[in-house]
N, C-alpha and C positions, 0 to 999 in steps of 0.2 A: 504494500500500500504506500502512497506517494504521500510526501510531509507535505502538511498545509502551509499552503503560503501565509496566513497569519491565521495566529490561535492565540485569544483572550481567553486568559485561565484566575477565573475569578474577578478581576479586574474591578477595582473603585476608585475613585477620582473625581474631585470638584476643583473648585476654585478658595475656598475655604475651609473651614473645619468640617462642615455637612458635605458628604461626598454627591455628586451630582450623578452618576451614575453610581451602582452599588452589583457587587459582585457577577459582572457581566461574563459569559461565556462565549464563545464565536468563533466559527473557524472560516473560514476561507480557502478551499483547495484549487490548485495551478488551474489555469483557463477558464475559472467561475466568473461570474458576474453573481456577484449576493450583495444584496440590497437592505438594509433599515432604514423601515419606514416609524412613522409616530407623530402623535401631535410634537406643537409647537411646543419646546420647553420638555419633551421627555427626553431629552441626556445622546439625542444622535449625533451632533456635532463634538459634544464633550466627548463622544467614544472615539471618534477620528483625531480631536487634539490629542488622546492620549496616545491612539495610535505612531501618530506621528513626530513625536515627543515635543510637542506645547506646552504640554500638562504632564506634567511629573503624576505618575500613578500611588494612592495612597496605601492602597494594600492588592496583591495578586501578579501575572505575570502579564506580559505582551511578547508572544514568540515569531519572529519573523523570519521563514527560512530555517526555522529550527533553535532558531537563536535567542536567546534572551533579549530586547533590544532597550528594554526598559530605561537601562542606564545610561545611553547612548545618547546625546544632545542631536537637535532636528538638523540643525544646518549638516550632520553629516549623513545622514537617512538618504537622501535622493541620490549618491555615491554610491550607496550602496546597493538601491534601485527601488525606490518605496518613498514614491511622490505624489504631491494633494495639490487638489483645486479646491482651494479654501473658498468658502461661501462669501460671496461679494467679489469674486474673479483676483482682486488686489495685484493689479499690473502694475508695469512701470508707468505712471502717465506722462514722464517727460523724456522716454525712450520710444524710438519707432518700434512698428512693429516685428521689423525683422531683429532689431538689438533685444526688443524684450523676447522673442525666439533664441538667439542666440544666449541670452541668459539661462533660460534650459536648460542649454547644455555645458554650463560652466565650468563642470568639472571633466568633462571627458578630454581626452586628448588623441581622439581617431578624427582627424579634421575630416578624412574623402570621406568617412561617413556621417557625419554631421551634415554635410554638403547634401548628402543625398536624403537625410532625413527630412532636410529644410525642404528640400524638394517635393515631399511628399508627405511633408503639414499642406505644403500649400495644394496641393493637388487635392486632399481633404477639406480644406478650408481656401478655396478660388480667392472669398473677398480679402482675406489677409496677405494673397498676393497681390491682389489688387492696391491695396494700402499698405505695403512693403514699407515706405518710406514717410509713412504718416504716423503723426506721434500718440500713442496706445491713449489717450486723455482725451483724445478728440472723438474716437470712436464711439457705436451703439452700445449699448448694455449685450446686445446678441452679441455683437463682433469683439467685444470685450473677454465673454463668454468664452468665446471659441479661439480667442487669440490665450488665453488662459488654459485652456487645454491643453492646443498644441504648444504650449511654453513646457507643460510639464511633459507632453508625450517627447519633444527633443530629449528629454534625460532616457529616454528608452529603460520607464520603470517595468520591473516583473510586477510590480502589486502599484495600481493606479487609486487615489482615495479622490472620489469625487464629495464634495458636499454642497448639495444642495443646487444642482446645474440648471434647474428650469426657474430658478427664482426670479419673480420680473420680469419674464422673457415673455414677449410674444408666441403665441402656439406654434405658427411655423416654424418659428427659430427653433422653440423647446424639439418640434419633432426632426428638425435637420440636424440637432446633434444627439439626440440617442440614437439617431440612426447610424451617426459618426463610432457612437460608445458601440453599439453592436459592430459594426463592422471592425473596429482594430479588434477587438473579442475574435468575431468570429477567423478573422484571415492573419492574425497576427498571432493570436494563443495570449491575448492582453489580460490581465488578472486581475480584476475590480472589485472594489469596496464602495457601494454608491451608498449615497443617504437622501433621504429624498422624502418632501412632505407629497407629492402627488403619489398616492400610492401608486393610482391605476397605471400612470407608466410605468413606475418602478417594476412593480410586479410582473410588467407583461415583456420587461425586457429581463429583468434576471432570471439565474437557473434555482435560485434559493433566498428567501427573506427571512427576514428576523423582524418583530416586532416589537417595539422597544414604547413601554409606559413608566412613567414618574422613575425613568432612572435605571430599570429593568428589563430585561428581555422575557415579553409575558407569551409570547409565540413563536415559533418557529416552523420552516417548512416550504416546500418547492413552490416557487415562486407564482404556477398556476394554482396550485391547490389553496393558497390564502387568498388569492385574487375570487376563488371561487365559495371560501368560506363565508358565511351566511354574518357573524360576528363581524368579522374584515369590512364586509361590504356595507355594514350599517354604520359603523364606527368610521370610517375612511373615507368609502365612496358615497355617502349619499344616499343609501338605498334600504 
């Protein structure tokens, strides 16, 4: 059996003394897409801070690739391939779009592939070729979006942590880049952690969800079968 690209093993963590999540579980295995959804304020963002060491964890593990990574400070996580689209996109806004690109990839040092990667953000994302040379501050909130993606996809992470990608977006937008999230998934073997307040895409694009209330993972399970749970669908979607 194949080691999960990340496993929270017990896992609690706040911003103060009161932990904001509390003894959370979650695995993530190579080529998934697994989703937590939840209302506003149930601890899904705080589980991706801790994931990606923002937030120091107050008690439990966070294993990435087998590793401990708990201890480990953020600024060196995407080196090692385990990189977030923090919620509000947070680009460069006084960098173009191809420098806030090439910040992506900061730390690699295989230039003819960086070359080809830039090549093939833009090929994913036309308009950010289009606006190569326009400054990331001037952009739409969609093209903001997608110029934050492909910033983290240059790092060429094994484990992608999205949070919260359709926020503010127009529906076309939101649907032109889950379609982007599936496709490096499906033709790259890309390994995602999304978080996501709209369930109903969430769920209809991941292989597995978690569902996360006051802090807690209160559900668990393939991504069709909560989208089709009768609870899920009153609570989430409306119905």
């Amino acid at each position: 059996m194949s080691t999960p690209v990340l496993e929270l093993r017990e896992l609690s963590a706040g911003w103060g003394r009161a932990p904001a999540i509390r003894e959370v579980c979650l695995t993530v295995m190579p080529g998934e897409i697994v989703t937590i959804i939840g209302a506003n304020g149930a601890g899904k963002s705080t589980t991706l801070m801790a994931v990606s060491g923002i937030l120091r964890p107050m008690s439990g593990q966070v294993f990435y690739q087998g590793q401990d990574i708990a201890a480990i400070s953020a600024e060196k996580l995407p080196a090692m391939g385990l990189c977030q689209v923090p919620e509000g996109r947070r680009i460069f806004p006084r960098l173009t779009v191809a420098e806030n690109l090439d910040m992506g990839a900061y730390f690699r040092r295989d230039s003819d592939a960086v070359r080809r990667d830039l090549d093939h953000i833009y090929s994913l994302f036309p308009r950010l070729s289009e606006r190569a040379s326009q400054h990331g501050g001037t952009l739409s909130g969609g093209e903001q979006q997608m110029l934050a993606i492909g910033r983290a996809l240059m790092g060429r992470p094994k484990l992608l942590l999205l949070d919260e990608p359709s926020l503010g977006l127009a529906p076309l937008i939101v649907e032109h880049i889950f379609a982007i999230i599936k496709r490096v998934n499906e033709e790259e073997g890309m390994t995602v952690l999304l978080v996501e307040q709209n369930a109903n895409l969430a769920l209809k694009l991941a292989h597995r969800g978690y569902v996360m209330e006051t802090g807690r993972i209160a559900m668990s399970g393939a991504g069709q079968e909560l989208l089709e749970n009768p609870e899920i669908r009153k609570a989430y979607l409306g119905e």
